[in-house]
C-alpha positions as CSV (number, residue, x, y, z in Angstrom):
1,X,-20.4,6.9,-42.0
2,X,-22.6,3.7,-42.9
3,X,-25.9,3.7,-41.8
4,X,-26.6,1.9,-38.3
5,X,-28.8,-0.3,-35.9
6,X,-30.0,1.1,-32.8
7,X,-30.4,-1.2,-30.0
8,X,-31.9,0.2,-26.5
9,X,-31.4,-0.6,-23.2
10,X,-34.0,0.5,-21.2
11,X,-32.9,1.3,-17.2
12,X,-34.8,4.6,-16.4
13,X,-32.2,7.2,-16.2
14,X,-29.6,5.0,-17.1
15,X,-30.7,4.0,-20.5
16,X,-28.7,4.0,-23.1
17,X,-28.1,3.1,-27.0
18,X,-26.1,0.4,-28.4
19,X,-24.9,2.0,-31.8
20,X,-23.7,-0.8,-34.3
21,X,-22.9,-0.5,-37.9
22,X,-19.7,-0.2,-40.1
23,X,-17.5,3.2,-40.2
24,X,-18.3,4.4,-36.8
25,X,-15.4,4.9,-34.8
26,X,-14.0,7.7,-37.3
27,X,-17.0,9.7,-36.7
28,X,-17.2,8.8,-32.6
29,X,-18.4,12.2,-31.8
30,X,-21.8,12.1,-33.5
31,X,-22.7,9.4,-31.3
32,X,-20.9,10.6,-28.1
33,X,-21.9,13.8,-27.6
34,X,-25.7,13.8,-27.7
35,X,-25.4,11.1,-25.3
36,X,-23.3,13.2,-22.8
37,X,-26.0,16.1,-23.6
38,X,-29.2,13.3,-22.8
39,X,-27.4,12.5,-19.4
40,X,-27.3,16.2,-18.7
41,X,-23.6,17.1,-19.4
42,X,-24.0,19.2,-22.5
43,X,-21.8,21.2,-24.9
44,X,-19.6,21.7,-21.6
45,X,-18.4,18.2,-21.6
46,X,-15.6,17.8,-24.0
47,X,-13.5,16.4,-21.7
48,X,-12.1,12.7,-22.1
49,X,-9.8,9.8,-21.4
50,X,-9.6,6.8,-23.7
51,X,-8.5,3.6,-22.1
52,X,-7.4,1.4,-24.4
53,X,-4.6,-1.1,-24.5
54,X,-1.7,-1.5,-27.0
55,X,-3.4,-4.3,-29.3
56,X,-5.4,-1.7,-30.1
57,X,-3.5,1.5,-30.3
58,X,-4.7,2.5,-34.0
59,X,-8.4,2.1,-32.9
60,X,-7.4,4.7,-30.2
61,X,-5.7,6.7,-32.2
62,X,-8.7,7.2,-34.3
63,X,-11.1,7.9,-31.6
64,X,-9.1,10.3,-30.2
65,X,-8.0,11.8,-33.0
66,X,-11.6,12.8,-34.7
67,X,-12.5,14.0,-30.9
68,X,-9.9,16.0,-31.1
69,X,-11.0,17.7,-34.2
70,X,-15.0,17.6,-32.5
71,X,-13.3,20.4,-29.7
72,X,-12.7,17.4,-27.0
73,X,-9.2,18.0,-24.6
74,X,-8.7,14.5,-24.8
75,X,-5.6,11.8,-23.1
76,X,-4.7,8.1,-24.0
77,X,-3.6,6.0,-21.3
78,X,-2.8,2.3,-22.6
79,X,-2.3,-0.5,-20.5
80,X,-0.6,-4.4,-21.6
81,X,-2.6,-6.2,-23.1
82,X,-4.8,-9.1,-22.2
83,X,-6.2,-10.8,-18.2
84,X,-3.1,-10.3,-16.6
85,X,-3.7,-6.2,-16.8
86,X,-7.4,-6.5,-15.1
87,X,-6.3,-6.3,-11.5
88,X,-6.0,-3.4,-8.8
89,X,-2.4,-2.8,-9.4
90,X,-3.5,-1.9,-12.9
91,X,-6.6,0.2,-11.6
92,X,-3.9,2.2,-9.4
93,X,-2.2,3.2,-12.2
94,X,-5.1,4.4,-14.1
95,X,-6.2,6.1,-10.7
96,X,-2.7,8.1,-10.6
97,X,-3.0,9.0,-14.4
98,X,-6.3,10.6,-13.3
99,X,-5.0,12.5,-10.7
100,X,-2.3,13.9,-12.6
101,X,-4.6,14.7,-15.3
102,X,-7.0,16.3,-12.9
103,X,-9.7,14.7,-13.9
104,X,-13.5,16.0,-12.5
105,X,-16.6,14.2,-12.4
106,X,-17.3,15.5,-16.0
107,X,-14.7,13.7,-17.5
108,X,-15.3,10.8,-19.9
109,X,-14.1,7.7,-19.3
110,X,-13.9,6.2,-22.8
111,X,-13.0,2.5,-23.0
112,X,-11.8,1.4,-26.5
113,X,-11.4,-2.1,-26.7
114,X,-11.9,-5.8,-25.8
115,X,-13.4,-7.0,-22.5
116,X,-10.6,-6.5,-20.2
117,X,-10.6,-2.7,-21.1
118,X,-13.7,-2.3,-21.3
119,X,-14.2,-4.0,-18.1
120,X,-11.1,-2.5,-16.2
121,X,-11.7,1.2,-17.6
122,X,-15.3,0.6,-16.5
123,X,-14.1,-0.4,-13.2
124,X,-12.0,2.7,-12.9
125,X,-14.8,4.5,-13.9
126,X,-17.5,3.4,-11.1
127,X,-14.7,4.1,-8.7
128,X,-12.5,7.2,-9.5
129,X,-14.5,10.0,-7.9
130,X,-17.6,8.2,-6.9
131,X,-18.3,7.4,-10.2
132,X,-17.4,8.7,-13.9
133,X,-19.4,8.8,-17.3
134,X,-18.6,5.6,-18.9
135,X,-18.1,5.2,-22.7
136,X,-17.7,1.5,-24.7
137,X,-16.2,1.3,-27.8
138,X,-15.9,-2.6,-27.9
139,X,-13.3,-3.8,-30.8
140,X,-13.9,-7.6,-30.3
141,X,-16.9,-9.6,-31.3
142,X,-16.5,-11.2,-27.7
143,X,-16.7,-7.5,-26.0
144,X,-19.4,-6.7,-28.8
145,X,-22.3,-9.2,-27.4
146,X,-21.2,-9.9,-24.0
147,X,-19.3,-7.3,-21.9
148,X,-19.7,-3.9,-23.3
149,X,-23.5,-4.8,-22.3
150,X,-25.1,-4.2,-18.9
151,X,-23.2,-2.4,-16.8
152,X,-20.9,-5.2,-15.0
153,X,-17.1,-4.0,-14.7
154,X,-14.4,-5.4,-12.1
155,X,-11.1,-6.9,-12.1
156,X,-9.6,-9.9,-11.1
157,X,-8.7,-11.5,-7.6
158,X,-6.3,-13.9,-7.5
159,X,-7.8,-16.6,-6.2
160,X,-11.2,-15.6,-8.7
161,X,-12.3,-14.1,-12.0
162,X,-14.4,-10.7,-11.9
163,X,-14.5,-11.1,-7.9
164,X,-14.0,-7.4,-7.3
165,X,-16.0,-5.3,-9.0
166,X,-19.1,-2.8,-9.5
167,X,-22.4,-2.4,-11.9
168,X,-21.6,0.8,-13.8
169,X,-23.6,1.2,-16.8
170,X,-22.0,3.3,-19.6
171,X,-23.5,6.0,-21.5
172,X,-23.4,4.5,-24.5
173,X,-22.1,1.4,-26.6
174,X,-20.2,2.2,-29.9
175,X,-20.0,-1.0,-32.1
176,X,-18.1,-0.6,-35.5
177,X,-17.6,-3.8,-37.0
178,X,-14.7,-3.1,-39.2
179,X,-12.6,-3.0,-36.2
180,X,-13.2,-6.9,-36.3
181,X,-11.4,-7.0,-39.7
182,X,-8.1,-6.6,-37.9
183,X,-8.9,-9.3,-35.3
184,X,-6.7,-12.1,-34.7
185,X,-9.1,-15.5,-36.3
186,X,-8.4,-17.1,-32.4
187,X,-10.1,-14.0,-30.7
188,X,-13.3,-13.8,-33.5
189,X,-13.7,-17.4,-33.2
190,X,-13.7,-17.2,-28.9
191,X,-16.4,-14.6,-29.3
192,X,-18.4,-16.7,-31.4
193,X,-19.1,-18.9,-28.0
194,X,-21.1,-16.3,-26.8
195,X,-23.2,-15.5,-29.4
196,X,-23.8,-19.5,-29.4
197,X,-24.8,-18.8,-25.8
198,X,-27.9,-16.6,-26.7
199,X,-29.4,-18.7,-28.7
200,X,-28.8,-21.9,-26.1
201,X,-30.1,-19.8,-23.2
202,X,-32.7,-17.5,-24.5
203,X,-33.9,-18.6,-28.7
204,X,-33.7,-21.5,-29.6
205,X,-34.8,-19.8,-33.6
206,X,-31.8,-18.1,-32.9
207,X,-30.1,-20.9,-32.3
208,X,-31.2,-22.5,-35.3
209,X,-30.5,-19.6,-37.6
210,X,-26.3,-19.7,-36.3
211,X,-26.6,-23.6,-37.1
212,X,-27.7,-22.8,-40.6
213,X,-25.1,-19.9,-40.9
214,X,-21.7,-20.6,-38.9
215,X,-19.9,-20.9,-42.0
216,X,-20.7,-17.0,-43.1
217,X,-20.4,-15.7,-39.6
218,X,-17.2,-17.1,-39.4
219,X,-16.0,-15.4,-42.6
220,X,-17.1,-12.2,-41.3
221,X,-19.9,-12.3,-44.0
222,X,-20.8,-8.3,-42.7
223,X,-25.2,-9.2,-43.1
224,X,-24.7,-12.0,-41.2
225,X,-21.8,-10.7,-38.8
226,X,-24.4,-7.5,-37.9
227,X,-27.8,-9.7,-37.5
228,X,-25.6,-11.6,-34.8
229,X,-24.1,-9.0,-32.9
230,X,-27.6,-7.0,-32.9
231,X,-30.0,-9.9,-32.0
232,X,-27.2,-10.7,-29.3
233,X,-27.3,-7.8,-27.6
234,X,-30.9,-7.2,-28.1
235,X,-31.2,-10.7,-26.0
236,X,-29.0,-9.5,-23.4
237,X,-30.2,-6.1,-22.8
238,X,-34.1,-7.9,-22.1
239,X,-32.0,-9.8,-19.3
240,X,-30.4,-6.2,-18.2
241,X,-33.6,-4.3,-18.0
242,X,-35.7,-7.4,-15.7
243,X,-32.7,-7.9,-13.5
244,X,-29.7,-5.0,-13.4
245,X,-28.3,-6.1,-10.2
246,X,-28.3,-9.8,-10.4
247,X,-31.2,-9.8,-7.8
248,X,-33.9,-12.2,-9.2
249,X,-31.8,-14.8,-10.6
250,X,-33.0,-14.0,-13.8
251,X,-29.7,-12.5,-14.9
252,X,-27.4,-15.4,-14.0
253,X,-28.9,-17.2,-17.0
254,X,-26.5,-14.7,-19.1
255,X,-23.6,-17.0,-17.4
256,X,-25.1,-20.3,-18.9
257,X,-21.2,-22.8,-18.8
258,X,-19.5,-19.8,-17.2
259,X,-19.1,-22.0,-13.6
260,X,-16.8,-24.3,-15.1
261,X,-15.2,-21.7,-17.5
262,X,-14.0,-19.6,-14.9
263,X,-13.1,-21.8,-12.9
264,X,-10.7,-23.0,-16.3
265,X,-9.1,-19.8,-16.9
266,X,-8.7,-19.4,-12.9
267,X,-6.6,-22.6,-13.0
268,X,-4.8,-22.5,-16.4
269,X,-3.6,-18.8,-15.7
270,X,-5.2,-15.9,-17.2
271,X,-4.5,-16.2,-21.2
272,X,-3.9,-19.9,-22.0
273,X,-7.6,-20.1,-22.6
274,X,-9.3,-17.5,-24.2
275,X,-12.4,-16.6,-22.2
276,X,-14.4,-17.9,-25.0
277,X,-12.7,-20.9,-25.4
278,X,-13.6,-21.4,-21.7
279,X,-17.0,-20.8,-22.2
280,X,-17.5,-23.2,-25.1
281,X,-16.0,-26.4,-23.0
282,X,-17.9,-24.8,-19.7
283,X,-21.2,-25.1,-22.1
284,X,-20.5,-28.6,-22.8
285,X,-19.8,-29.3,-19.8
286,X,-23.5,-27.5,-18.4
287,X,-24.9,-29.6,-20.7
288,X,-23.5,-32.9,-19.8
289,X,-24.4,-32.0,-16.2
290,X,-28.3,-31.3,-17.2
291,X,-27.8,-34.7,-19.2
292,X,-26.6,-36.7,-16.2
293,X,-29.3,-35.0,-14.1
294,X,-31.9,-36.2,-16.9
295,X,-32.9,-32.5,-17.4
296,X,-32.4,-32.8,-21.2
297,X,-31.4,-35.5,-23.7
298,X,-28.4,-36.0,-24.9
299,X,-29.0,-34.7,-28.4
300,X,-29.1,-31.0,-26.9
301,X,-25.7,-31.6,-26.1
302,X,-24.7,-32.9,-29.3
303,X,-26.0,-30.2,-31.3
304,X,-24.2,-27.5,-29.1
305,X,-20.8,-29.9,-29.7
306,X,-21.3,-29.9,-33.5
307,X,-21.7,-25.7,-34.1
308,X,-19.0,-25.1,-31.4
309,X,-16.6,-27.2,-33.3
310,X,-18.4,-25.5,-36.9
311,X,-17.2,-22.4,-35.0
312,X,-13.5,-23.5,-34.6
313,X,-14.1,-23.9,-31.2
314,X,-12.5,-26.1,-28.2
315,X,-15.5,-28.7,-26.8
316,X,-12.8,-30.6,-24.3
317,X,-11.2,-29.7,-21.6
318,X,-7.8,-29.7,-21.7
319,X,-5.5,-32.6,-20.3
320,X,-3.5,-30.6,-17.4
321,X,-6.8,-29.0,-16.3
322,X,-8.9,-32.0,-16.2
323,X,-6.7,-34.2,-13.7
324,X,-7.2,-31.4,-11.5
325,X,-11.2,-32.0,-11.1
326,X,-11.0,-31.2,-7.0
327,X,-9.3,-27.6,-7.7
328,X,-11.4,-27.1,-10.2
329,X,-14.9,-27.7,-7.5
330,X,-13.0,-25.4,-4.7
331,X,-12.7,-22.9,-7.8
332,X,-16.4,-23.0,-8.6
333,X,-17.2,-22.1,-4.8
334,X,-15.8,-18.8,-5.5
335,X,-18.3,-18.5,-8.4
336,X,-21.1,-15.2,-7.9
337,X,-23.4,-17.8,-8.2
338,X,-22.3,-19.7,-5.3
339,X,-24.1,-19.5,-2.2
340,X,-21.8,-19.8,1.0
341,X,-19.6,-22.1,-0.5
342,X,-22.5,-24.3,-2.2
343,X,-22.3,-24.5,-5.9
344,X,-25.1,-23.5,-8.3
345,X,-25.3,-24.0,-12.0
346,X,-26.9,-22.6,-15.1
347,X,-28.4,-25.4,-16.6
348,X,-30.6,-25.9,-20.0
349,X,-34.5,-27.6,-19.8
350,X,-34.6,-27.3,-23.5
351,X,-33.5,-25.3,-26.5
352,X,-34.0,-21.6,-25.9
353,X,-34.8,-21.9,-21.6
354,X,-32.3,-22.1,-18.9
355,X,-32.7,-22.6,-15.1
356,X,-30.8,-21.9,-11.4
357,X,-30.1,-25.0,-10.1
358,X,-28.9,-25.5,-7.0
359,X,-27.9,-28.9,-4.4
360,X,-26.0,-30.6,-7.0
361,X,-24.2,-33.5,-5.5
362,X,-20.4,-32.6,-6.0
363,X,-19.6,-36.0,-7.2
364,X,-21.7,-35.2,-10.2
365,X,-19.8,-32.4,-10.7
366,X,-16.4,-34.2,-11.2
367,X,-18.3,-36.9,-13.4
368,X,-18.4,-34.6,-16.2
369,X,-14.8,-32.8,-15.6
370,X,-13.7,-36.7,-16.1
371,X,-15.6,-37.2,-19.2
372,X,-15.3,-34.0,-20.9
């Protein structure tokens, strides 16, 4: 096992370690158990059930094989890949393999995968017995700096993305970057919108630092590749620890283009847009809206434009989405953001700082659905 970073999320008793480095997942126990033992559980918690889906069966494998051979009793339930698997139907079926495999409230829930395991395991693991100890193993970059951080888990409603849902925070996040190796170049690329996302939101040197090194990030170039994922998720864990449960406001920064990107995927079917992909055109499209508003000037925008599209990334939306600007509004209403039925978007004030803004005139809205 390769050395490693340590990140920490600090929540009081539900602090936890972010554990990234190269090697890891063959060696999961020396992570996992002293965090069971911190949270109280000790040697007598050997007891587990990886989650993962069938993209990802190998990864699995591996977990649960050197678990195995650590003295864990350990199952593998695997679900279909991708959205159309984060929904209650899906949670049911995890809920019966549960109960057949008698599962107690000492039994680790150990998601191993991208963000729709990760957040569908976690899911079933804030609600199977009033609440289970919650393991991530992310194996995308996406999952890596976005959703295996902070606790949020749900599934999908169909009329809404992450509608139902619960904060759960795992235990611990295990981040070994040679799972991205066998990544598909579409899914690294959609993950790189997020980490673009830090740096618009929270640093602009950050920011800075991707435009001067997209090119070795998107070869996987592994001192690059870790400084991302690590000064991602220490960025998102300082939103986590000032605002867990989306109370202040401060937290909804973290969703900076996410309005419009949801709204995207809601409307173009779970999986014809990667959720990245969504978030890249729902930046733009946040930024053309602070534009129009005269919140920034229009050279923000542009330099988001030029290292999405340095990333391989989508800055337009698509043709069959953007006649449908009206759907796309009544999809935004359902937005966590949205206050009975009145939109609210993330919006930039300058490289690095990001606001709540609230009482934006609809029409404004469709402006920039018709000329992105």
């Amino acid at each position: 096992m390769s050395a490693s970073e340590i990140v920490h999320v600090s929540l009081g008793e539900r602090s936890y370690d972010i554990v990234l480095g190269q090697d890891l997942i063959a060696n999961a126990a020396a992570a996992i158990n002293p965090w069971l033992a911190e949270k109280g559980l000790g040697k007598g918690t050997a007891r587990g059930v990886v989650i993962a889906d069938r993209n990802v069966s190998g990864h699995a494998r591996v977990v649960a094989n050197h678990l195995q051979a650590a003295g864990w009793d350990i199952s593998v339930a695997e679900v279909d890949p991708g959205e159309a698997s984060k929904n209650l139907g899906m949670a049911s079926r995890l809920y019966d393999a549960l109960v057949q495999l008698k599962t107690d409230r000492k039994t680790a829930i150990i998601a191993v995968g991208g963000g729709v395991i990760g957040d569908l395991a976690g899911f079933v693991a804030a609600t199977f017995n009033r609440g289970l100890p919650f393991i991530q193993i992310p194996t995308t970059l996406l999952a890596d700096v976005d959703s295996s951080v902070g606790g949020k888990v749900g599934i999908n409603h169909p009329s809404a993305k992450n509608l139902i849902g619960a904060f759960h925070q795992p235990f611990g996040v295990l981040i070994d970057t040679d799972c991205l190796k066998t990544l598909p170049r579409r899914e690294y690329r959609s993950g790189l919108a997020e980490v673009v996302k830090y740096g618009v939101i929270l640093d602009a040197d950050f920011f800075g630092w991707l435009e001067q090194n997209a090119e070795a990030l998107l070869e996987q170039q592994p001192g690059p590749l870790r400084h991302a994922i690590a000064r991602s998720c220490q960025l998102k864990a300082m939103v986590v620890e000032q605002d867990e449960f989306e109370r202040t406001g401060l937290r909804a920064a973290l969703n900076y283009g996410h309005t419009y990107a949801h709204a995207f995927e809601a409307l173009a079917g779970y999986g014809e847009l990667l959720h990245g992909e969504a978030v890249s055109i729902g930046m733009v499209c946040a930024s053309r809206l602070a534009e129009r508003l005269g919140r920034i000037p229009a050279e923000m925008t542009a330099r988001q434009i030029e290292l999405l599209k340095r990333c391989e990334l989508p800055v337009a939306i698509p043709e069959n989405l953007k006649v449908r600007g009206p759907e796309l509004v009544e999809c935004m209403r359902l937005d966590k953001k949205s206050v009975a039925g009145k939109l609210r978007f993330v919006l930039p004030t300058k490289l690095g700082h990001v606001e709540l803004v609230e009482g934006i005139d609809e029409a404004e809205v469709l402006a920039v659905i018709e000329a992105c």
